[in-house]
PLY file of the C-alpha trace (Angstrom):
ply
format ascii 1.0
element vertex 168
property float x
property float y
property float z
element edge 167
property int vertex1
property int vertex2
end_header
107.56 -56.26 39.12
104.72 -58.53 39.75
101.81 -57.41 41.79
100.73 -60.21 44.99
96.90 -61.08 43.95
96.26 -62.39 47.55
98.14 -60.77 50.22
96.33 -63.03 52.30
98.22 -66.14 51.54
101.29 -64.12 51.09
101.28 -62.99 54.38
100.59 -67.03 55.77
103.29 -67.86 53.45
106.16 -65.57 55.25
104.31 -66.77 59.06
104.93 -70.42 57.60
108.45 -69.58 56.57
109.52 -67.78 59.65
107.94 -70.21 62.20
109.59 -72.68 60.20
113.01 -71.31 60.10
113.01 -70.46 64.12
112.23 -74.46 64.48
115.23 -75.22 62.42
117.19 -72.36 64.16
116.60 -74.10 67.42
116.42 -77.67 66.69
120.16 -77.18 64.99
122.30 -78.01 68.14
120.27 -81.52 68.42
121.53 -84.46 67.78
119.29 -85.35 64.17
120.43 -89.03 63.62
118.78 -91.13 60.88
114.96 -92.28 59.75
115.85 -95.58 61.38
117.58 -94.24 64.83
116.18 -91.00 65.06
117.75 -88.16 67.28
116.02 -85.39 69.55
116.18 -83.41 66.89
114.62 -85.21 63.42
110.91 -84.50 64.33
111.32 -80.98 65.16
113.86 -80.74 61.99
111.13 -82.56 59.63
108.25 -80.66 60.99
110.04 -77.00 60.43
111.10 -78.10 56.91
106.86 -79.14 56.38
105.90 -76.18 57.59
108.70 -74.22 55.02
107.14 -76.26 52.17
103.65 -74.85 52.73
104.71 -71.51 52.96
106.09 -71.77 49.48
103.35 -73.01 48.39
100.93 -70.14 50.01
103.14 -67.73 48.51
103.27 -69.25 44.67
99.50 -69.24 45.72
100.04 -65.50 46.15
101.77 -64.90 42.97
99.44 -67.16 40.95
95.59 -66.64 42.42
93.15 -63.94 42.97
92.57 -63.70 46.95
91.27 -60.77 49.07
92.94 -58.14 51.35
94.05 -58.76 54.90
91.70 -57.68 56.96
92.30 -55.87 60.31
93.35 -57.99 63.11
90.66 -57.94 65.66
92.73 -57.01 69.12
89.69 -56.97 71.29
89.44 -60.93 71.13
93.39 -61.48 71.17
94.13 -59.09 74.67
90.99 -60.79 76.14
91.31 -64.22 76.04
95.27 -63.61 76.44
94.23 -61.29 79.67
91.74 -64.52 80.99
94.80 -67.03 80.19
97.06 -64.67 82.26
94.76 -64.02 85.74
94.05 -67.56 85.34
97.31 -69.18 85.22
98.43 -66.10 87.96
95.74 -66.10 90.19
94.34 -69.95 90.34
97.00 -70.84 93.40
95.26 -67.63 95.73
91.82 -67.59 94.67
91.83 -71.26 93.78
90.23 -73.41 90.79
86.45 -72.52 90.94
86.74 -68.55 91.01
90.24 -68.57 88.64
87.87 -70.37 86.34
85.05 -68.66 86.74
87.36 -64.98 86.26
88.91 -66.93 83.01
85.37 -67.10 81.55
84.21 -63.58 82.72
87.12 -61.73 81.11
87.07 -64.25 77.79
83.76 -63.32 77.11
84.28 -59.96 76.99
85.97 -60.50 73.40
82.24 -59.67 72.42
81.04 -56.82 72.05
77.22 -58.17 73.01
78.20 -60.29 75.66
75.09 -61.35 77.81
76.62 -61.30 81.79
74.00 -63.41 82.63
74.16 -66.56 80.16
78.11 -65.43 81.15
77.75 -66.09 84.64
75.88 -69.06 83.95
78.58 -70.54 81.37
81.03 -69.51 83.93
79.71 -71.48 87.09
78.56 -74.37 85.10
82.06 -74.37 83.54
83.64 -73.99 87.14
81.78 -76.88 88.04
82.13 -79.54 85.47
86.00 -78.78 85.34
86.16 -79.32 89.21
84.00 -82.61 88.94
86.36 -83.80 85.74
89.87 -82.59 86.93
89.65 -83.46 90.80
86.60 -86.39 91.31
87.40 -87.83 88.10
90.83 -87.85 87.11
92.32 -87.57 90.69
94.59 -84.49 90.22
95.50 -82.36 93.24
94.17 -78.95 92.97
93.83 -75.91 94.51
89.56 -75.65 95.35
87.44 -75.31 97.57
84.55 -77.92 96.46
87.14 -80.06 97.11
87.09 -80.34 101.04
83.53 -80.18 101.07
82.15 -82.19 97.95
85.15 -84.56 96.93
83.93 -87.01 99.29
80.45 -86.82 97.75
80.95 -86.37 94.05
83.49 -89.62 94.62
80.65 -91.65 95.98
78.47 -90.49 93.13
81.28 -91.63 90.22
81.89 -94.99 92.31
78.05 -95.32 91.73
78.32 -94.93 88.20
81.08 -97.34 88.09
78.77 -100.14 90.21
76.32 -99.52 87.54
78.53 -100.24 84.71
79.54 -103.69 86.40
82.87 -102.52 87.63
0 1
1 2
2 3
3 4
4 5
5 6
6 7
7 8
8 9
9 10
10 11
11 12
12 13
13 14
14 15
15 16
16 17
17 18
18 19
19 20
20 21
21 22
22 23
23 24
24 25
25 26
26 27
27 28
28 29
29 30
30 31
31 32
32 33
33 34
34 35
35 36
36 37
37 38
38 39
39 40
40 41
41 42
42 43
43 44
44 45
45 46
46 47
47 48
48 49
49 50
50 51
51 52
52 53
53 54
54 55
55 56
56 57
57 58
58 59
59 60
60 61
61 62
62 63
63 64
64 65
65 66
66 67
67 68
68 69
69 70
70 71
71 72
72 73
73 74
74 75
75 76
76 77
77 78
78 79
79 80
80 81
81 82
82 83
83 84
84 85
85 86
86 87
87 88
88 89
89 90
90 91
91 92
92 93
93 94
94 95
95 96
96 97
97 98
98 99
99 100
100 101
101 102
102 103
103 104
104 105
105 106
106 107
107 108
108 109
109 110
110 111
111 112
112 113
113 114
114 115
115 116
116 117
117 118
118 119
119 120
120 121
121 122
122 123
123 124
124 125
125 126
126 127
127 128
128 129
129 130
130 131
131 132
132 133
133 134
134 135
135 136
136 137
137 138
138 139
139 140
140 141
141 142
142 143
143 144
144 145
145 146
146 147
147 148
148 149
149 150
150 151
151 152
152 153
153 154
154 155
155 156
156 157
157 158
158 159
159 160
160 161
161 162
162 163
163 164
164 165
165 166
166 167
């Protein structure tokens, strides 16, 4: 039997094949249709089989060259920024945009072991800010805040001075 000299790429290889296979599993009721009227389902068909191809080739890869060991998957980052995702997406209609984000950042950064809380705090605010400024002033989109009522009338005035500046 031959030995795998990079488990590494053997164990992308099989990710590759399986994500690959469950987009052709569920792209197979779609109608697939031709390169010149394409169907709902070519893309997603085209893209699995791609993504089948280069897991063959990361596990000839595995078969052929040296490579190291897998290392141990770090859960610590994974449940943190999964846990930050979560409260965010779950918590930004109650507590609205400015504190979900600001609780997204404070449990993210936790990943780290050596976390500083207050360059945290900082990144968090600053990041609560610009986001509010970008999403709501900016781009227009209704969302929960609470700078809203109080500085969308302001920070508006500010970008329409920016855009009087510009020659617009």
């Amino acid at each position: 039997m031959n030995r795998v000299k990079s488990p590494q790429d053997m164990g992308a290889g099989l990710l590759f094949i399986f994500i690959g296979s469950v987009g052709i599993w569920f792209g197979k009721d779609l109608t697939y249709g031709s390169a010149r009227a394409m169907g709902p389902g070519y893309f997603p068909i085209w893209l699995s089989s791609i993504i089948i191809v280069m897991g063959l080739i990361c596990l000839v890869r595995a078969a052929v060259l040296q490579g190291d060991p897998i290392d141990r998957i770090p859960l610590r980052p994974i449940l943190c920024v999964f846990a930050g995702v979560l409260a965010f997406g779950y918590l930004i209609e109650t507590i609205r945009l400015e504190l979900a984000l600001i609780l997204l950042t404070a449990i993210s950064t936790q990943a780290r072991s050596d976390t500083n809380q207050k360059q945290m705090l900082i990144l968090a605010v600053a990041m609560a800010l610009a986001s509010v400024f970008v999403l709501v002033v900016v781009l227009g989109q209704a969302m929960p805040t609470y700078t809203s009522d109080y500085m969308s009338g302001f920070l508006s005035k500010i970008w329409s001075l920016f855009g009087l500046a510009r020659g617009k």
